[in-house]
N, C-alpha and C positions, 0 to 999 in steps of 0.2 A: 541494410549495409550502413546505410548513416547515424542510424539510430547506436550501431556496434562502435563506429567511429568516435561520436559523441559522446554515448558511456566510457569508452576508453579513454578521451581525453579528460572527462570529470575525474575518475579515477585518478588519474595521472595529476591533476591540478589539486586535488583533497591530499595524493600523499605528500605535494611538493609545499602545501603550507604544514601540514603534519610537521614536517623536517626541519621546516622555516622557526616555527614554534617550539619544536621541541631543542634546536639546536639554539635559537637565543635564549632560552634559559636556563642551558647549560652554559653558555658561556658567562649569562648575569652569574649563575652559581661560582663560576670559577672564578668571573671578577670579587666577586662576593669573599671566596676563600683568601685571595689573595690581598685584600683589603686587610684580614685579619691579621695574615704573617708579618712579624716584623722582620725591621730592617738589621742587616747588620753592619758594625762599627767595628770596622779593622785598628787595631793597635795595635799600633808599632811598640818596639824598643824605643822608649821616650819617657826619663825618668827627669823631674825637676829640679833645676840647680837653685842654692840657697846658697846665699850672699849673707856673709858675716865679717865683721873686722877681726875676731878671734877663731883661732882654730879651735876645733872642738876639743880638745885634750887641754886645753886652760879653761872654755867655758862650764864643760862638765870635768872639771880634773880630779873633785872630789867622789865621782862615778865609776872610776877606772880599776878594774880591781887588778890591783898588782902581785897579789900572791900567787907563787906557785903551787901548784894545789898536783900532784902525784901519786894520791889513793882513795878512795872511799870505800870506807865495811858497807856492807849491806846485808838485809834479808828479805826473803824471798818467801812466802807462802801461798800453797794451790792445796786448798781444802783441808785436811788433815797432814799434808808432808810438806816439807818447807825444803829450805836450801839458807845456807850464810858463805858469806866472806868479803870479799874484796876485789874493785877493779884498781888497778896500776900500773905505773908507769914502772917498768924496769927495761937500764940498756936504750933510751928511748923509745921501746917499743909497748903500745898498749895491751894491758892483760886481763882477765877475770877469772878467778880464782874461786871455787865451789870448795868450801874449808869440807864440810861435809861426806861427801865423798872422793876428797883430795883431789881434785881435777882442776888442770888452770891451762887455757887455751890464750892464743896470742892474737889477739883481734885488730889488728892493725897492720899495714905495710911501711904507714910512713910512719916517721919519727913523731914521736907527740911533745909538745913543750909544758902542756895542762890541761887539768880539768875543768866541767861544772858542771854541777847538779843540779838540775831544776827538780825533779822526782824523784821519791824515793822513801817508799813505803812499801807494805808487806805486798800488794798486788803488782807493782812494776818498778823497775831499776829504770831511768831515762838519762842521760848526759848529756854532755857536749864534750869534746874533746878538739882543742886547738896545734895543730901540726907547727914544727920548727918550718916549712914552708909556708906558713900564715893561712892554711886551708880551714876551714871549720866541719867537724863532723860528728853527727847523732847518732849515738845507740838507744836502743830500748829491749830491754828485757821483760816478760810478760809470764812467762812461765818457767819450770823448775829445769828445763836443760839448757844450760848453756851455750850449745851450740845453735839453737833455735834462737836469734833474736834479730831487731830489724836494725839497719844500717843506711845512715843517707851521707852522702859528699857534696856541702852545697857549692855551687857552681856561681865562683864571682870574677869579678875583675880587681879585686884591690888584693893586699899583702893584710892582713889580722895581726896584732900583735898582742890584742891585749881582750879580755871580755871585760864586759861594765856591768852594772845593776842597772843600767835603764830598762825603758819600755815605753812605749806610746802612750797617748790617753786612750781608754776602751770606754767600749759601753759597758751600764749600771760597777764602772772599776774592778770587772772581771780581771785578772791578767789574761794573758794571750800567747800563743807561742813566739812573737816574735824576738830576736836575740840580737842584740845592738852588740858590735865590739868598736875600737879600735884598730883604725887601716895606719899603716907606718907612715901615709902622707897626715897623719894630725887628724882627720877630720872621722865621724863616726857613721856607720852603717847599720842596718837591718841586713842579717845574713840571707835571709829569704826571699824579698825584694828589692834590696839594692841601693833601695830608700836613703839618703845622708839625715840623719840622727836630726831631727828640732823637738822640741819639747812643747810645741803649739802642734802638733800634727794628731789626727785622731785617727783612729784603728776602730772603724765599725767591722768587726765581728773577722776581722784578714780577710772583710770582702771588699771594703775601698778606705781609700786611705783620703785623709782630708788636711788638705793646709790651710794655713792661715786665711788665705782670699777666697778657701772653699775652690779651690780647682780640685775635682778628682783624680787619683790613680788609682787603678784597679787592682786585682788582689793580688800579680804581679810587681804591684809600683808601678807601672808605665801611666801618664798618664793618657786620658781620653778625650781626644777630637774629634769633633762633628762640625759639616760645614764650613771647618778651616777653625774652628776658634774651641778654645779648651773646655769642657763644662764644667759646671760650677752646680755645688748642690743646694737644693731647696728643703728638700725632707727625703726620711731614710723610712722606711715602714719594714717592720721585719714580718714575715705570712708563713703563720703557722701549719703543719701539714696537713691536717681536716680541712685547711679554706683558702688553698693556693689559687691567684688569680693565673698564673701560669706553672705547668706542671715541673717539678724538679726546680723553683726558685723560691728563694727562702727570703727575699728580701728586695723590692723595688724602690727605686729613687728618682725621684723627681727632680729634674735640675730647675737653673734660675731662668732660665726661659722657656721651664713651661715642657719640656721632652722627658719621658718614661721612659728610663732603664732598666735593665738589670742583666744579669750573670748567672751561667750555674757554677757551681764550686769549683775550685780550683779551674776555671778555662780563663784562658784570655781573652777571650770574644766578650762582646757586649753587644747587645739587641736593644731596638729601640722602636717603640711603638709607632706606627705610620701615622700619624696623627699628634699631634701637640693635645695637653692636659686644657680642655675646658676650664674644668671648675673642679673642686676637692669638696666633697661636706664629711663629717664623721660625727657619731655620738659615743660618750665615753659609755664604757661595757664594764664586766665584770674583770676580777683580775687586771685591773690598767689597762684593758686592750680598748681597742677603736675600733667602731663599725664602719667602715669605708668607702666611700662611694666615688668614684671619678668617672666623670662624663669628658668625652675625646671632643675635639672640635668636628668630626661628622657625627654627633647623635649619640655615637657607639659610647658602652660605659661597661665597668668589672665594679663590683664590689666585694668584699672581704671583712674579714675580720683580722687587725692589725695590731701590729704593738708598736711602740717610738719608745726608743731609749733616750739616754739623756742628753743626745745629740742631733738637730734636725730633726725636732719632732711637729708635729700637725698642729695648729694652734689658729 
């Protein structure tokens, strides 16, 4: 009988460190996991104000285009069949006309005061189109029906009166889609992000936006706080899709104290490495890119293969 007692309780004591064991490291595992996730960095609506003695419509006066512009021909080719004619303003109402097969639909509700073409070659028709209520909005045509094309109403707070030929500075001076106009209080905008128009401000790829002191705003404008204080950036590494250090991000940065960001497209969220950047090394590769190496303040390290444009690059 004791000896049944005693086996019993050996039993009993061999599964209760089994469990012991098995269950600390499961949990080292999930402390482990969760070491790796980053943190996320809420951003607010929080766009930068800049201080000038002139308004923008005398500092850039010679940028402001002031013609009224109420047609463009165009054409259209998808393989062997094409399409031609014209979008316009008639009655204030915008229109696109198919000379071709004589068809002309009315693509607008509001009033339109003008045009502008960014695009416009045989594979896409693109615009812009500025409302007698200062609204700004894009078409794009892509293929030979008419009725099929895409349509945005960007969503601001100021009055537009005018469009300009500006633009930010971009990396290797790609242009970019952003579209600076003319708000009726004088001062100038990015229809996209909200941004007030400087000509010191850099546009890495409409994924963050850089000023003068290197504060970022992300690819909304807003910019981005951590800790209470704004970041500021140190280098921009663009990661190519074969050797992404994180899946679905095309581009990390490093601020001035040392913290790993990044964003996927178009969100407003920012993520941010649990650990501050140790150390950086790279050697230069084929194609200008950079082999990359970052070690975190616990140990932990990502390496890739990276490119630097000609802004915040690794040096």
């Amino acid at each position: 009988m004791k000896n049944k007692i005693l086996i019993t309780l050996t039993i009993i004591i061999f599964l209760f460190v089994i469990f012991v064991i098995y269950y600390g490291k499961t949990e080292q595992k999930k402390d482990k996991e969760l070491l790796l996730l980053p943190y996320s960095i809420v951003v607010e609506e929080n766009k930068k104000e800049i201080n000038t003695e002139k308004l923008d419509n005398d500092l850039y006066f010679d940028n402001i285009i002031k013609e009224i512009v109420t047609n463009y021909k165009y054409d259209l080719v998808y393989g062997e069949n094409s399409i031609y004619g014209q979008v316009y303003i008639k009655n204030g109402y915008l229109y696109i006309y198919d000379e071709r097969n004589d068809i002309a639909n009315k693509i607008s509700n509001d009033l339109m005061k003008t045009l502008l073409i960014r695009e416009n070659n045989s594979a896409v028709l693109s615009f812009y189109a500025l409302s007698e209520k200062g609204k700004v909005y894009y078409y794009s045509f892509s293929n030979l029906d008419i009725d099929d094309y895409y349509f945005y109403e960007y969503k601001n707070d100021f009055f537009a009166t005018n469009f300009t030929n500006l633009n930010f500075k971009t990396l290797y001076d790609i242009p970019r889609l952003n579209m600076i106009v003319l708000a009726n209080n004088g001062k100038m905008y990015d229809i996209k992000t909200g941004i007030r128009y400087n000509d010191k401000i850099i546009s890495l790829d409409e994924k963050y936006y850089v000023y003068e002191d290197n504060i970022i705003a992300n690819t909304w404008g807003n910019l981005i706080k951590d800790d209470g204080e704004y970041l500021k950036i140190k280098y921009f590494v663009e990661t190519p899709n074969e050797d992404r250090p994180y899946k679905d991000v095309d581009a990390i940065v490093i601020t001035e104290d040392n913290k790993l960001i990044y964003s996927k497209d178009n969100s407003n969220s920012i993520y941010k490495a649990r650990f501050k950047v140790k150390e950086i090394t790279f050697e230069e590769s084929e194609n200008d890119s950079k082999k990359v190496l970052i070690i975190f303040e616990d140990g932990s390290r990502i390496n890739f293969t990276g490119y630097c444009g000609d802004y915040y690059y690794l040096k």
